[in-house]
C-alpha positions as CSV (number, residue, x, y, z in Angstrom):
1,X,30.9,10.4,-39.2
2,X,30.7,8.1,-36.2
3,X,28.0,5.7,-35.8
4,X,25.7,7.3,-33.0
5,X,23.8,4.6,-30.8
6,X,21.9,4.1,-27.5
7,X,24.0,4.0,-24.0
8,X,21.1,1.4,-23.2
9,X,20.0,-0.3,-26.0
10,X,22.4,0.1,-28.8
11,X,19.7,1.4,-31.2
12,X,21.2,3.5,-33.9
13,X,20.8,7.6,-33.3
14,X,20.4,10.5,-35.2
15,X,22.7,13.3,-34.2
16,X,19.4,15.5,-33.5
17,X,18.1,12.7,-31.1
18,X,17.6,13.9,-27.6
19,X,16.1,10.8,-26.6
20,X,16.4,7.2,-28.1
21,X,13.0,6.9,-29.8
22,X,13.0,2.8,-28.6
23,X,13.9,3.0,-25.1
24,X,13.4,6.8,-24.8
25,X,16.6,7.7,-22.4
26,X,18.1,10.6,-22.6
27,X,21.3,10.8,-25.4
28,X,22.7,13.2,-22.8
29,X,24.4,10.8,-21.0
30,X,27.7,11.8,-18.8
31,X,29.2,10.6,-15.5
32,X,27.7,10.9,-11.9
33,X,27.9,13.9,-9.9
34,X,26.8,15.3,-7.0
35,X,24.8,18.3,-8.4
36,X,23.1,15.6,-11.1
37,X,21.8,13.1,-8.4
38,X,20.6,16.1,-6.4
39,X,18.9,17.2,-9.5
40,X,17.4,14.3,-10.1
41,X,16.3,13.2,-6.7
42,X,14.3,16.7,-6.6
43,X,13.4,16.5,-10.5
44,X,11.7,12.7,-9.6
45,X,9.6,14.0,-6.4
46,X,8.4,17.1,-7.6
47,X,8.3,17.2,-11.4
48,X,5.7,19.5,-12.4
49,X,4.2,16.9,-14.5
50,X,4.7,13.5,-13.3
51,X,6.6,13.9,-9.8
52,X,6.0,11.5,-6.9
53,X,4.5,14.5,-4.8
54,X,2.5,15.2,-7.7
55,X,0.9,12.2,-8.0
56,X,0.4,11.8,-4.1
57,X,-1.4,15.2,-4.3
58,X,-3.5,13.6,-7.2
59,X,-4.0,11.0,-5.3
60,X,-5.6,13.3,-2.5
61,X,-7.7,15.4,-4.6
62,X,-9.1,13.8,-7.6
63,X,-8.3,10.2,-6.9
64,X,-10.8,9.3,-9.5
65,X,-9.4,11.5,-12.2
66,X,-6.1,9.4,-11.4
67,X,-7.8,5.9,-12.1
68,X,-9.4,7.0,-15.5
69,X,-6.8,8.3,-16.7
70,X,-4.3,5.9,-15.6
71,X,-6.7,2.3,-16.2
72,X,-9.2,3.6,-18.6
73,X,-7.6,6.2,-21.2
74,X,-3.9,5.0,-21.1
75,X,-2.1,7.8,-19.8
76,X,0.5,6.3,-18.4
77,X,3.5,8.4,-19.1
78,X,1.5,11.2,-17.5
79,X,2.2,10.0,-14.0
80,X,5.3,9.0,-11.6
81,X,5.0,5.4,-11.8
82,X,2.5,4.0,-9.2
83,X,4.4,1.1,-8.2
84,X,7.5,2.9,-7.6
85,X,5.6,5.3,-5.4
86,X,3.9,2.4,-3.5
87,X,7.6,0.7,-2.8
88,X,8.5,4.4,-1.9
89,X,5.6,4.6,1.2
90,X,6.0,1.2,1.8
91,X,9.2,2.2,3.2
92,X,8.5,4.9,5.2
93,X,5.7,2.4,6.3
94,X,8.1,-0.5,7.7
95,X,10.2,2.8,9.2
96,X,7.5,4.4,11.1
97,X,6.4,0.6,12.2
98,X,10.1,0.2,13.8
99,X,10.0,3.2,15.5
100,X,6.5,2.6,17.3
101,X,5.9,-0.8,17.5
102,X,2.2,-1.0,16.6
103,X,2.0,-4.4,16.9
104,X,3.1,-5.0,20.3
105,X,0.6,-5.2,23.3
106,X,-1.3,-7.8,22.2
107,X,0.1,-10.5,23.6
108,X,-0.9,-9.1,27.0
109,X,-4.4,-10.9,26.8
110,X,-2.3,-14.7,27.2
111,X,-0.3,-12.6,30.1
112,X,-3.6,-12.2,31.4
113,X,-4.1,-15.6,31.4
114,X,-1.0,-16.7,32.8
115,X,-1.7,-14.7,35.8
116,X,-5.2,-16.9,36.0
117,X,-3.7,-20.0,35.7
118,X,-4.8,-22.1,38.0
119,X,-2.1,-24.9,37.1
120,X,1.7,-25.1,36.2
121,X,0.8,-26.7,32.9
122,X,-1.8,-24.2,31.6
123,X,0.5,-21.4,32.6
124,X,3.3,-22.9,30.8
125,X,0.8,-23.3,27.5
126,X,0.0,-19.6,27.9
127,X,3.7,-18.5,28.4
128,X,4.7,-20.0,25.4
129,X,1.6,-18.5,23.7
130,X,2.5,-15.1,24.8
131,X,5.9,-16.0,23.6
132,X,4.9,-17.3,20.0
133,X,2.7,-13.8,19.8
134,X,5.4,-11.4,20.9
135,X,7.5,-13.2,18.0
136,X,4.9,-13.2,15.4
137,X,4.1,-9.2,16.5
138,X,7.4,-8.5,15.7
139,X,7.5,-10.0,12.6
140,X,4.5,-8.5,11.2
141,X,5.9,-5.2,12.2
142,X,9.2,-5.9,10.0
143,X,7.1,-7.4,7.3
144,X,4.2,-4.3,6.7
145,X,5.1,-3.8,3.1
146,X,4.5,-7.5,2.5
147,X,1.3,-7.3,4.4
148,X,0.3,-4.8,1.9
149,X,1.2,-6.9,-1.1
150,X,-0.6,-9.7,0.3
151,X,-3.9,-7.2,1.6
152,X,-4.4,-5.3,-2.3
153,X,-4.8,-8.7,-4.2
154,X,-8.1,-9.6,-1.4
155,X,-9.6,-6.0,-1.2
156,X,-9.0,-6.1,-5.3
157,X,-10.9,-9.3,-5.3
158,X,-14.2,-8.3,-3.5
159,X,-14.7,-4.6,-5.6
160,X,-14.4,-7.2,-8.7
161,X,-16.8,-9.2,-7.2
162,X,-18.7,-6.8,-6.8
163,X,-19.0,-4.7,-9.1
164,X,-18.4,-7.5,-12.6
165,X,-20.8,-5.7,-14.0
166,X,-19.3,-2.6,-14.9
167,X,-16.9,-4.2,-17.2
168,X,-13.4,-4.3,-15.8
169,X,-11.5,-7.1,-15.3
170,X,-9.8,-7.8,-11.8
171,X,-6.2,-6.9,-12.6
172,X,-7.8,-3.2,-13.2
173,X,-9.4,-3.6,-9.8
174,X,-5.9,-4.2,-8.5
175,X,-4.0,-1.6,-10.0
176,X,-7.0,1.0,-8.8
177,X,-6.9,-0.7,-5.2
178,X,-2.8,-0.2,-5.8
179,X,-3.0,3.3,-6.4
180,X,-5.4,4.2,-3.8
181,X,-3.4,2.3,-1.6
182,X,-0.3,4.6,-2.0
183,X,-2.5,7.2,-0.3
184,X,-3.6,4.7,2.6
185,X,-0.3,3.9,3.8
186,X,0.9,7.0,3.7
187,X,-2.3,8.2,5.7
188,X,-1.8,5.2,7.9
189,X,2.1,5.4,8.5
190,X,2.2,9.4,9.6
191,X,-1.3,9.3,11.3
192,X,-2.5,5.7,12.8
193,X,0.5,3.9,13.8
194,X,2.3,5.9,15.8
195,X,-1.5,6.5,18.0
196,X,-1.0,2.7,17.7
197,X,2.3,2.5,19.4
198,X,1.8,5.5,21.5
199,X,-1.8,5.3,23.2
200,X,-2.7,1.8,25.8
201,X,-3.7,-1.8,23.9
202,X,-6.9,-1.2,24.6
203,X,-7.7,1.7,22.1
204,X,-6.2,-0.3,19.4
205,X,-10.1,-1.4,18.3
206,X,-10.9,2.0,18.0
207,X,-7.8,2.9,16.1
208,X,-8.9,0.4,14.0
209,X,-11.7,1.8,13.1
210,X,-10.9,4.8,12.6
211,X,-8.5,3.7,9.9
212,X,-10.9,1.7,8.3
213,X,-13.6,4.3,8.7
214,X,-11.0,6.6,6.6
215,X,-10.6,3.8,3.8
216,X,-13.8,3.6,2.9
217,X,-14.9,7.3,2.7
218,X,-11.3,7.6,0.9
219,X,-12.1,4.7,-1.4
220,X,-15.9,5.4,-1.7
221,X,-14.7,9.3,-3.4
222,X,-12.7,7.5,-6.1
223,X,-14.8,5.1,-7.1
224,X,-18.0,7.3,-7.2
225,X,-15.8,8.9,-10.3
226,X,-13.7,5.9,-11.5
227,X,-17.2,3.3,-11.9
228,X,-19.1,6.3,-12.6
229,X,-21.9,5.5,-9.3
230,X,-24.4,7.4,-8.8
231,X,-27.1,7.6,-6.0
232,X,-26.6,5.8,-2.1
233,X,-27.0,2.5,-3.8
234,X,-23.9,2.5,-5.5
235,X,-22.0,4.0,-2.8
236,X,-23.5,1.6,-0.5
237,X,-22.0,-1.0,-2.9
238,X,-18.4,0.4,-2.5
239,X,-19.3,-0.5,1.0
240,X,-19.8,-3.7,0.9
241,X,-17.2,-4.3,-1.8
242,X,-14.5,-3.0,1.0
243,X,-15.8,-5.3,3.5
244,X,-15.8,-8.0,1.7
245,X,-11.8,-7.7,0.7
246,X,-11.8,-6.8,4.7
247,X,-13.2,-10.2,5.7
248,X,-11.4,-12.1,2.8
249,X,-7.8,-10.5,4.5
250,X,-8.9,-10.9,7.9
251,X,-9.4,-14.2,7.2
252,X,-6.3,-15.0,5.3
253,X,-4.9,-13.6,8.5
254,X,-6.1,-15.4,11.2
255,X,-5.5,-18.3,9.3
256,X,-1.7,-17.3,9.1
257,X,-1.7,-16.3,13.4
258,X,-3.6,-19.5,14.3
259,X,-1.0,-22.3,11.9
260,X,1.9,-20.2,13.2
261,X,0.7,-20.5,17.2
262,X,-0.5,-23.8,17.4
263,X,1.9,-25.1,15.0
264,X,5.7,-23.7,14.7
């Protein structure tokens, strides 16, 4: 009889084997066609047990059910993987973003300026400023996904701070903050930026809001059932834990916008 192995990993098989039990793919392996990668486009979105559209739903409805099961009990295999479905929004993010600009208009406040300017050489500082801001707007707008990347590890960092107590470390903080995130973008992608790119510069504040408004219910129903809170203290903490990774991002922002207009 011929030796049976693993396509992936060369691990010997038994001829009963319908998966490899050290890698676990499929013995069942044959040659691309279209009806398989239709299949499995549609089998990976909306498997009835671990499909990317069943997780988003999750997600939606029992966020907290999500982050116990997924940080706290191990079930891991249960779910579409998380950071594949993150990499999956944060496409349709950068998408939606180069479709409706949200960045762009706020260079108009150093256009505002130039039309002040009393003298050639402060209107030639603010030109360049409004110059350097149009740049950096559009750079931002190519670069949401990495502004995601670089937002999850601060928010992650101020619910450990705050909340050390309870007994997870802060790489569980970021996975949850991860996860939750998936949700976010999405929310933010179909709903806030295009109001962003569609309504004047000057309701981008309350846009804003509104967004961050929707975070922090969102965020405040998952943790309730992930840290197990109870009463308006706890909640009140979530709060504060979301402002605080708010502050530490805004700050790690404005850090970014100020080297990059006064220095490059």
């Amino acid at each position: 009889m011929t030796a049976l192995n693993c396509s992936n990993c060369a691990t010997p098989l038994d001829p009963a084997f319908k998966h490899c039990p050290d890698c676990g793919q499929s013995t069942a392996i044959h040659r691309f066609n279209i009806k398989h990668l239709v299949h499995e486009f549609l089998h990976a979105f909306t498997h009835t047990d671990k499909g990317a559209l069943i997780l988003l739903r999750d997600l939606v409805v029992r966020p907290s059910t999500v982050l116990r099961e997924y940080i706290v009990e191990g079930k891991r295999k249960k779910y579409f993987n998380p950071f594949t479905l993150l990499l999956l929004v944060l496409g349709i993010t950068v998408f939606m973003s180069s479709i409706f600009h949200p960045m762009q208009g706020s260079e108009s406040v150093y256009k505002e300026q130039i039309a002040l300017a009393k003298s050639e050489k402060k209107k030639a500082f603010m030109t360049t400023m409004a110059d350097k801001q149009a740049k950096l707007n559009e750079w931002l707008e190519k670069k949401m996904n990495l502004m995601v990347f670089i937002t999850a590890p601060l928010m992650a960092l101020g619910f450990w701070l705050v909340f050390k107590g309870k007994g997870y470390n802060y790489a569980e903080h970021l996975v949850a903050y991860l996860l939750l995130t998936c949700f976010l973008s999405l929310a933010s992608s179909l709903l806030f930026l295009p109001l962003l790119g569609i309504l004047p510069p000057e309701s981008k504040l309350w846009i804003g809001l509104a967004n961050l408004l929707l975070q922090i219910i969102y965020i405040c129903y998952a943790y309730k059932g992930f840290l197990i809170l109870n009463g308006f203290g706890d909640l009140f903490m979530v709060v504060i834990a979301n402002i605080l990774g708010t502050i530490f991002w805004l700050a790690v922002l404005m850090i970014f916008m100020l080297v990059y207009l006064i220095f490059l």
